[in-house]
DOGURO-644143 format. One record per residue: x, y, z of N, C-alpha, C, CB in turn. Coordinates in steps of 0.1 Angstrom, whole numbers, padded with zeros to 4 digits, always signed. Atoms other than C-alpha are relative to their C-alpha. Glycine has a CB too. Example, Ala and Ser with C-alpha at 12.3 -4.5 7.8 and 13.67 -1.06 7.14 Angstrom:
<pts>
+0009-0012+0000+0123-0045+0078+0009+0012+0000-0010+0000+0012
-0009-0011+0000+0137-0011+0071-0008+0011+0008+0004+0005-0014
</pts>
This chain:
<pts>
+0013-0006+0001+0089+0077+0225-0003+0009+0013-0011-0011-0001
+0000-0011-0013+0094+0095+0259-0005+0009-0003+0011+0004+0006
+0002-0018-0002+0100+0126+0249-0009+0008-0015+0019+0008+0001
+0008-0006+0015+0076+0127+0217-0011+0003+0011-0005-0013-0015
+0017-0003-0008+0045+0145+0230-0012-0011-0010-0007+0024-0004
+0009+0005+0003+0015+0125+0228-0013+0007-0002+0001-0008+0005
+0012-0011+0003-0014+0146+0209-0002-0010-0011+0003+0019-0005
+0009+0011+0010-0037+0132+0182+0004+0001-0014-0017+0001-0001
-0009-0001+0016-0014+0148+0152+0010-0011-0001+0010+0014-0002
-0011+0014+0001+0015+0122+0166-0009-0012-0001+0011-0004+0015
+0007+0008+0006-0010+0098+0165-0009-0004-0013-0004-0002+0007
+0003+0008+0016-0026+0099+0132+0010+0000-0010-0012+0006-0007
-0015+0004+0007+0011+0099+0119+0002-0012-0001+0013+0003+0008
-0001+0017-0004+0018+0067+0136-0008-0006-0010-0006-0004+0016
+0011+0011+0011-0014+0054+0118-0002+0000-0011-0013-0001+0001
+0000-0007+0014-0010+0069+0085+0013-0008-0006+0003+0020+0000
-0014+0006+0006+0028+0053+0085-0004-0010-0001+0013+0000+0006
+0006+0021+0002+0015+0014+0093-0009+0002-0008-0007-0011+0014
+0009+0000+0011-0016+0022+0068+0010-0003-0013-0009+0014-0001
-0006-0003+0012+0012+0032+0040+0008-0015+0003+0008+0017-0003
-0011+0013-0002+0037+0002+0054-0010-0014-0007+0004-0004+0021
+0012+0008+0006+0004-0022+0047+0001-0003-0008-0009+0002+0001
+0004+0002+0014-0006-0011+0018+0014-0004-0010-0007+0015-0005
-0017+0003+0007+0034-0013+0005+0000-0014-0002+0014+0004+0010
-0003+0016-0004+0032-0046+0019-0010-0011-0016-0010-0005+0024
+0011+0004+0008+0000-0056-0004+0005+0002-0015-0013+0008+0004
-0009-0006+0010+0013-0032-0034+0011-0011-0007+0008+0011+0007
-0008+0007+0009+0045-0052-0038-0002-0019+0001+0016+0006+0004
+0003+0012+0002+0029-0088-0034-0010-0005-0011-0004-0003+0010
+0006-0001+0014+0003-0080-0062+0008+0002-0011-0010+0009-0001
-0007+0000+0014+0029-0069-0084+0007-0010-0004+0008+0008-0001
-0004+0012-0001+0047-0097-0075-0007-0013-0012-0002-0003+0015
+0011+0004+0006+0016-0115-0088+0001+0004-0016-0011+0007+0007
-0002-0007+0009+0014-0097-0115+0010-0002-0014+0002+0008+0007
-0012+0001+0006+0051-0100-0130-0005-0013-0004+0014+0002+0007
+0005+0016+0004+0044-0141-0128-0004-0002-0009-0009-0007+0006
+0014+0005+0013+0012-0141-0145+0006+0005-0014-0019+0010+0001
-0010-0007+0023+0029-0118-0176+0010-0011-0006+0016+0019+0001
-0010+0007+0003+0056-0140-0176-0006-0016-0005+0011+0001+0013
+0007+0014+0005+0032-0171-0181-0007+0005-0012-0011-0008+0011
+0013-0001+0006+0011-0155-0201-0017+0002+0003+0000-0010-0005
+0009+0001-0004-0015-0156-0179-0005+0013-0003+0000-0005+0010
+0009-0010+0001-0042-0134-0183-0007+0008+0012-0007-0006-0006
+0000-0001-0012-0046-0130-0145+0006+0016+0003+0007-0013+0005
-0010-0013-0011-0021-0104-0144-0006+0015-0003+0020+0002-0006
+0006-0013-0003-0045-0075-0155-0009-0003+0012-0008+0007-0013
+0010-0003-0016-0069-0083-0122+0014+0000+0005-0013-0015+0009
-0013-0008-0011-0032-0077-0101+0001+0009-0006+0015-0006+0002
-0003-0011+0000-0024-0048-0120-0013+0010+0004+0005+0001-0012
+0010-0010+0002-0059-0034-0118-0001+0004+0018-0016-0007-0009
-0006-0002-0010-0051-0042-0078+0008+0009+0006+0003-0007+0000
-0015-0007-0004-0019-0027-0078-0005+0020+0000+0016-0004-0018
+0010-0010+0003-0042+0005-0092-0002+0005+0009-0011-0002-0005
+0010-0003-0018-0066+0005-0061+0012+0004+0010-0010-0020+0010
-0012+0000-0011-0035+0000-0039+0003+0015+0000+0015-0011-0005
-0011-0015+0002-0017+0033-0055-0010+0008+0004+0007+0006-0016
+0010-0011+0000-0049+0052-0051-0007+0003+0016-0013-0005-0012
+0002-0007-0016-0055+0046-0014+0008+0004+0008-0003-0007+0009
-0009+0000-0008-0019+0047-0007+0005+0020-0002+0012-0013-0006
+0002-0015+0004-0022+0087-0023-0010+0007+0011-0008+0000-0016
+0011-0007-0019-0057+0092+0006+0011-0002+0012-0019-0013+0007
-0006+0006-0014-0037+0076+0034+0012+0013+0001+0008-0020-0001
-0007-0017-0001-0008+0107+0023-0007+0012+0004+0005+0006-0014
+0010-0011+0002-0033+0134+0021-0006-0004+0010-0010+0001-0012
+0006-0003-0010-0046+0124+0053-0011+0003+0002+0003+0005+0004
</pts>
């Protein structure tokens, strides 16, 4: 990180990548979710997909910066 200049473009990189790492993180634990409940039958698994939804739609702002 030395020789990266530090300006506020390298930093809202930085914070744009751990936002997207996050939401990834969330993303594939609701789907996770998700798969389960289908596989039971449960009925649960449209509130995770509708999750998984939200997830993809902030993880599209957090690109777009």
């Amino acid at each position: 990180l030395q020789d990266v200049p530090v300006d506020e473009t390298v930093l809202m990189d930085y914070v744009r990548r751990f936002q997207q790492m996050a939401l990834q993180k969330m993303y594939d634990e609701h789907s996770r979710k998700a798969a389960e409940f289908s596989k039971n039958n449960d009925e649960r698994f449209i509130i995770e997909l509708e999750e998984c939804k939200k997830i993809k739609e902030q993880m599209t702002l957090v690109l777009k910066g």
